[in-house]
C-alpha positions as a LaTeX table, in Angstrom:
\begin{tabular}{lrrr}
\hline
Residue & $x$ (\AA) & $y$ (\AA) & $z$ (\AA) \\
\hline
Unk1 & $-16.41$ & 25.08 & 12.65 \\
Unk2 & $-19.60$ & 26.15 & 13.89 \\
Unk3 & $-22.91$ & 26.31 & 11.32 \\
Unk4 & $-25.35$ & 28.09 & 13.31 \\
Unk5 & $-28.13$ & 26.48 & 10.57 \\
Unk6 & $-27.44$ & 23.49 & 12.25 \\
Unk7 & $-28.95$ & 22.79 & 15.76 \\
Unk8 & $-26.43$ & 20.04 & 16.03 \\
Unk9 & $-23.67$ & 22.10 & 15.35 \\
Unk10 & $-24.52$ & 24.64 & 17.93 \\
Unk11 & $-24.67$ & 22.03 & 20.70 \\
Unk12 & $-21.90$ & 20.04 & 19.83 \\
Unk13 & $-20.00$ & 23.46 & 19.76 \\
Unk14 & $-21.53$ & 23.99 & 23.42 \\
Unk15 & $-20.63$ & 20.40 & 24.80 \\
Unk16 & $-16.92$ & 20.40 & 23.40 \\
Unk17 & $-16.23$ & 23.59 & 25.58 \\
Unk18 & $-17.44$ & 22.10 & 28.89 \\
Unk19 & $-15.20$ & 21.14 & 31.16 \\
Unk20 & $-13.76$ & 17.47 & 30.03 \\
Unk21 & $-15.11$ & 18.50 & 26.18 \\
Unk22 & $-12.79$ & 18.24 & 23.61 \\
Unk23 & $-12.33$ & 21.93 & 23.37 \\
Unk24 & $-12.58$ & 22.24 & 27.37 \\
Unk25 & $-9.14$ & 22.91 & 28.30 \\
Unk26 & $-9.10$ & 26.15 & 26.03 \\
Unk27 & $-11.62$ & 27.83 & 28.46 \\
Unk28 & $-10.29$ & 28.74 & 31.85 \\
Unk29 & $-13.29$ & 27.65 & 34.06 \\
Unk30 & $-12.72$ & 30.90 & 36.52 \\
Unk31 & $-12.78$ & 32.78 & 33.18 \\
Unk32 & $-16.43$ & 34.16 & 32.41 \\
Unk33 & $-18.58$ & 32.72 & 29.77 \\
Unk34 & $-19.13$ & 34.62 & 26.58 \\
Unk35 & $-21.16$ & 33.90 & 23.28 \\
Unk36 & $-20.86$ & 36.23 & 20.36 \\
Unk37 & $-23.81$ & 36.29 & 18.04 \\
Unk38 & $-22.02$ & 37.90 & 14.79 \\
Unk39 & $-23.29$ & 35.11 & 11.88 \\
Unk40 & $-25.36$ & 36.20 & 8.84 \\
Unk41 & $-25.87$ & 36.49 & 5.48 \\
Unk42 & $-27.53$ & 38.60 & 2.97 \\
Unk43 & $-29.03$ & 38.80 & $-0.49$ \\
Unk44 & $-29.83$ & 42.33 & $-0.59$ \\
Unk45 & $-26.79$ & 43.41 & $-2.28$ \\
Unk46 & $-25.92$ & 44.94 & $-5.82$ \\
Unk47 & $-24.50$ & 42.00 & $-7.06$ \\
Unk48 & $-27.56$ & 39.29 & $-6.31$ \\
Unk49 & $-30.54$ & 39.03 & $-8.72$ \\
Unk50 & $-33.40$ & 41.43 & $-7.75$ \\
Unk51 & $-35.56$ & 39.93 & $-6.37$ \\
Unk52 & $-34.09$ & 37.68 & $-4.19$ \\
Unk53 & $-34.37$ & 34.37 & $-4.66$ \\
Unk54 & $-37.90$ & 32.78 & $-3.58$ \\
Unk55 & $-35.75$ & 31.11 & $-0.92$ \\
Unk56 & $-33.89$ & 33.85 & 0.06 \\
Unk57 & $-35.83$ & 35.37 & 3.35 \\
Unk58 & $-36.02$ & 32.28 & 4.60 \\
Unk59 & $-32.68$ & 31.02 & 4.22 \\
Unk60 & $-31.56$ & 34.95 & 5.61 \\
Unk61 & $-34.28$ & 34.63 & 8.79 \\
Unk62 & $-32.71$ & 30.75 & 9.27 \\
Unk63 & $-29.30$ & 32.15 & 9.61 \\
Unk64 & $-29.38$ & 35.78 & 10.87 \\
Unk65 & $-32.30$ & 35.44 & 13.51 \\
Unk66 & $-32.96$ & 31.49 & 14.55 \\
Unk67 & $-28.91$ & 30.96 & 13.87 \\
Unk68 & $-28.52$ & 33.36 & 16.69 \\
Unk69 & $-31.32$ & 31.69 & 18.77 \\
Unk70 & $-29.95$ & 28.39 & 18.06 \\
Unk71 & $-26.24$ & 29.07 & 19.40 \\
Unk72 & $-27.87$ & 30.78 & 22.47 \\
Unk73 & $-30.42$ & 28.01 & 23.32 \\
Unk74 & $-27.18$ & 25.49 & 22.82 \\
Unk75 & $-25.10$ & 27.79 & 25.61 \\
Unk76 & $-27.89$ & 28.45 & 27.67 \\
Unk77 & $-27.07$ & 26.19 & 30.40 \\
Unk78 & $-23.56$ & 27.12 & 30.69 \\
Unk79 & $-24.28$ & 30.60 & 30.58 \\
Unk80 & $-27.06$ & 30.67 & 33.79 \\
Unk81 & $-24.59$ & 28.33 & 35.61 \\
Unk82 & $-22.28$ & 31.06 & 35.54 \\
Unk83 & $-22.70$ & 34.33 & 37.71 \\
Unk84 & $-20.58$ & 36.51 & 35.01 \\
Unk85 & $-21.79$ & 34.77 & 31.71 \\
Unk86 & $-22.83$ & 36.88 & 28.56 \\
Unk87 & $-24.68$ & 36.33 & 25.27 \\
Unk88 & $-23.72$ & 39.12 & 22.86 \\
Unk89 & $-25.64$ & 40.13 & 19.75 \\
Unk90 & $-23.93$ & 41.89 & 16.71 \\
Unk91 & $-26.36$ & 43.17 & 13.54 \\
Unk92 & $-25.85$ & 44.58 & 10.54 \\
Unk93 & $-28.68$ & 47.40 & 11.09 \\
Unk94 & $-30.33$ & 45.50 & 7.78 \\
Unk95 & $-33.41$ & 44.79 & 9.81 \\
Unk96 & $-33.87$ & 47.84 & 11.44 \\
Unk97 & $-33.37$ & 49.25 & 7.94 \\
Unk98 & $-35.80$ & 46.81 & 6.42 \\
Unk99 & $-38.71$ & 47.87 & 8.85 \\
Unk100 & $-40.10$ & 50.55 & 6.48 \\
Unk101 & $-41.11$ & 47.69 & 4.25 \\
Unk102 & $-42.91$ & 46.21 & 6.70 \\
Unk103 & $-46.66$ & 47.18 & 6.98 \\
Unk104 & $-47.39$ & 49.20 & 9.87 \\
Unk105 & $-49.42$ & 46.37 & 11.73 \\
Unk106 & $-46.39$ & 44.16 & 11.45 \\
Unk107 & $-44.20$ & 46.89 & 12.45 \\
Unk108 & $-45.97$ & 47.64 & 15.69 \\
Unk109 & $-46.27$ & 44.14 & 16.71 \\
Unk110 & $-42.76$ & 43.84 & 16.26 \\
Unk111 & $-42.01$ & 46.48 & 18.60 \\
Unk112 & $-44.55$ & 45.70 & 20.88 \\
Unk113 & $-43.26$ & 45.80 & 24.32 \\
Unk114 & $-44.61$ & 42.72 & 25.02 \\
Unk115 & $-43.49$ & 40.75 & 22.14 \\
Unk116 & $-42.76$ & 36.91 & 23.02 \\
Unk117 & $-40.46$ & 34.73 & 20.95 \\
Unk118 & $-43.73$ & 32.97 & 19.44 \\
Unk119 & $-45.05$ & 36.25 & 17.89 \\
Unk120 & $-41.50$ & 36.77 & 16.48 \\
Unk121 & $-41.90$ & 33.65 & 14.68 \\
Unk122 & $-45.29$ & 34.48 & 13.48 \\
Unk123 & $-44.38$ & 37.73 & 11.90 \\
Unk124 & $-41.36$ & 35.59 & 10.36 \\
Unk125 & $-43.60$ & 32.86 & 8.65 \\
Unk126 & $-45.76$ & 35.57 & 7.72 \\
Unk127 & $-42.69$ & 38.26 & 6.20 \\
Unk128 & $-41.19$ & 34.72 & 4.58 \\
Unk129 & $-44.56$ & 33.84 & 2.72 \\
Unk130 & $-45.13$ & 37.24 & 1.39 \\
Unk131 & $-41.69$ & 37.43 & 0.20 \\
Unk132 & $-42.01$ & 34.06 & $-1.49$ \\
Unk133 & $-44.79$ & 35.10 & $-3.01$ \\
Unk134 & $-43.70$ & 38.16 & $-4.54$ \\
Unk135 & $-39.97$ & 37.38 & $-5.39$ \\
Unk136 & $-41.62$ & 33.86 & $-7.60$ \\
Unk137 & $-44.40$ & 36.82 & $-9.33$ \\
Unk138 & $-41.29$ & 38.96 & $-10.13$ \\
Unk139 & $-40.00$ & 35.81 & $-11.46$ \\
Unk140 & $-42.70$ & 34.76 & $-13.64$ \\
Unk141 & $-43.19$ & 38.57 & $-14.95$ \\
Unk142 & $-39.81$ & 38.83 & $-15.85$ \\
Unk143 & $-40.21$ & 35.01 & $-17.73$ \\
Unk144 & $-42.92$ & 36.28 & $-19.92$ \\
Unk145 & $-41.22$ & 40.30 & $-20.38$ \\
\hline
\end{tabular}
């Protein structure tokens, strides 16, 4: 079972289905190389405590974006050794739905056109913070109410 939370999970995953893994002789080598991107979780549903939890962008961004990065980076190698290889990425529409809540600096950095992975990861620490902050004030208003 694959835990894409867990860097070691992803590339054990990736070395078991190389040829002579222990999950190599399920993948026909002449048969291309694909990666499906489909984990995540959420806590913005009816049912969870509003707020989320303190915890909760972080543990959503750990799963739903660096998961995803995670199981790539771990395939990587196969997939530019291979002239028909493909990485495929499945979302929810959540984040795109999110965006609104963003401020409108964040917002346009994020769809910068010449965004690199390391101001992705800014605007993550910096949306994860935030969040922290104000989920554990909701928390402590709600305490004293």
């Amino acid at each position: 079972m694959l835990d894409v939370a867990d860097e070691a999970s992803c590339m054990a995953l990736a070395e078991s289905l190389k040829p002579g893994g222990s999950l190599g002789d399920i993948r026909n080598p002449n048969d291309p190389l694909l990666i499906v991107n489909n984990a995540g979780i959420t806590f913005d549903l009816p049912w969870f405590l509003s707020p989320w939890p303190p915890e909760g962008a972080a543990k959503t961004l750990d799963v739903n974006l660096f998961g995803a990065e995670r199981h790539t980076r771990a395939f990587l190698p196969q997939l530019l050794e291979s002239d028909d290889g493909r990485a495929i990425f499945v979302s929810s529409g959540g984040g795109r739905a999110n965006m609104a809540r963003m401020s409108e600096e964040n917002r346009n950095k994020l769809l910068s056109e010449d965004l690199e992975w390391e101001d992705v990861v800014g605007l993550t620490q910096t949306f994860t913070r935030e969040y922290e902050e104000f989920a554990q004030a909701a928390i402590d208003a709600e305490s004293k109410g």
